[in-house]
C-alpha positions, 0 to 999 in steps of 0.5 A: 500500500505505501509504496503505491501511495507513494508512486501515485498519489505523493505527487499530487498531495505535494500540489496541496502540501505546497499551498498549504505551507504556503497559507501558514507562512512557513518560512525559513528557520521554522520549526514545522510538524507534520500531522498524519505525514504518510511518507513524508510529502509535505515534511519534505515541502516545508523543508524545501521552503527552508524549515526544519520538519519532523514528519509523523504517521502512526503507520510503520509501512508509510514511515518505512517508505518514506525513509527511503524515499527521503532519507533527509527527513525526520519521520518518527510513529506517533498518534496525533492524540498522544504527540511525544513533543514538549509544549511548544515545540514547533511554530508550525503545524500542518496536516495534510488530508488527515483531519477527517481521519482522526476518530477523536477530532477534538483531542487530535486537535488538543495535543496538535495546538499543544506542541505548537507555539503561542502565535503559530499556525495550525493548517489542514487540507480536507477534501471539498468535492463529492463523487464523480463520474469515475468514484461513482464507477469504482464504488458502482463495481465494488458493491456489485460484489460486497453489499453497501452495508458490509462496506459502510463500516469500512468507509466510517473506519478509514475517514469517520469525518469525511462528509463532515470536513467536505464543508468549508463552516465545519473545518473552520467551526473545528478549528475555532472550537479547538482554541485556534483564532484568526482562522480562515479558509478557501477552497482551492481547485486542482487537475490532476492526470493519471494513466487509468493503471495509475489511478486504479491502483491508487483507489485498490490501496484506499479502505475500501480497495483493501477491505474488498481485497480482504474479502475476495481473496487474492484469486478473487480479487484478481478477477474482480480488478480486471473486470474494474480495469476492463470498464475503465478501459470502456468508459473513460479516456487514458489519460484521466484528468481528475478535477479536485476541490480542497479546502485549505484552512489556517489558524493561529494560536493565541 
């Protein structure tokens, strides 16, 4: 799974890392944490801005791809509820795409505030946008073969608060009622092209690919992914353009 994350995804998420880092004002000499790092993407965008970053993810396979992919960076397992910084270690803290992940918002924005400095910024992307015409494809085919109600729990594991986070009000109200002030958010606007290949192994290594995965045993899912692959080749062009909406949203702490 991380290494497809890393080859297919990593080089779209740095598009946003680099807003992001951007709308926090990450500068040179900043002291920056990355909330949720995966393998790294935006630690390593905040170090190209010139800061110092430590990356952390609670997943050892995400970290271990990281490593090697950018041996320079500082990348350790942690959960964002149980942060082992001291109190305002950081001036800057960022998550990208991770706040819909966190099961307990409210104390994974505690600990994040925390570790951040008085006058720092906290900032997180979250997706905007609702199904398309190729997530309806995907999602059409995955519950042609596992129910809707088997899946569900596997959707409300991976991403709890993603239909919450879609809404610009609710990241900021998030943010506010965490203690953050001066908060504020835009909606920003992303095309991204991906080889069909690329695309659908990106959705196989997402929850719901790896739940149905589990499912269908690797005989099954075999079968299953090329009839996903042969539809694909049916109904949509190669290259696909995916068209995304993200919210940005910063906050400073008091």
């Amino acid at each position: 799974m991380a290494e497809t994350y890393e080859r297919v995804h990593s080089p779209r998420f740095a598009e946003v890392a680099r807003d992001l880092v951007e709308l926090a004002s990450v500068g040179s000499d900043a002291r920056v944490l990355d909330v949720g790092t995966g393998t790294g993407v935006a630690a390593a965008v905040a170090v190209e801005a010139g800061a110092s970053a430590v990356g952390v993810d609670a997943s050892f396979g995400m970290l271990a791809v990281g490593r090697r992919v950018r041996p320079g960076l500082r990348l350790a397992a942690a959960e964002a509820i149980d942060l082992p910084f001291r109190d305002g270690a950081f001036d800057a803290a960022l998550g990208n795409f991770v706040l819909a992940h966190f099961t307990k918002v409210e104390t994974a924005l505690f600990d994040v505030i925390r570790v951040v400095r008085p006058g720092g910024r906290v900032a997180f992307s979250a997706w905007a946008d609702g199904p398309d015409a190729y997530q309806d494809a995907w999602r059409g085919m995955i519950e042609s073969v596992v129910p809707r109600e088997m899946l569900q729990p596997a959707y409300q594991q991976a991403a709890p608060w993603h239909e919450r986070f879609r809404s610009r009000n609710a990241v900021e109200e998030a943010l506010i009622d965490a203690g953050l002030r001066h908060v504020r958010t835009e909606t920003a606007k992303y095309r991204w092209a991906y080889s069909r290949a690329d695309y659908l192994d990106g959705l196989e290594v997402f929850a719901t690919g790896r739940f149905v995965r589990e499912m269908l045993g690797e005989r099954g899912w075999a079968d299953f992914a090329a009839r996903v692959r042969g539809e694909f080749a049916d109904r949509f062009p190669d290259p696909l353009n995916d068209f995304r909406d993200v919210i940005l949203a910063v906050g400073t702490k008091t």
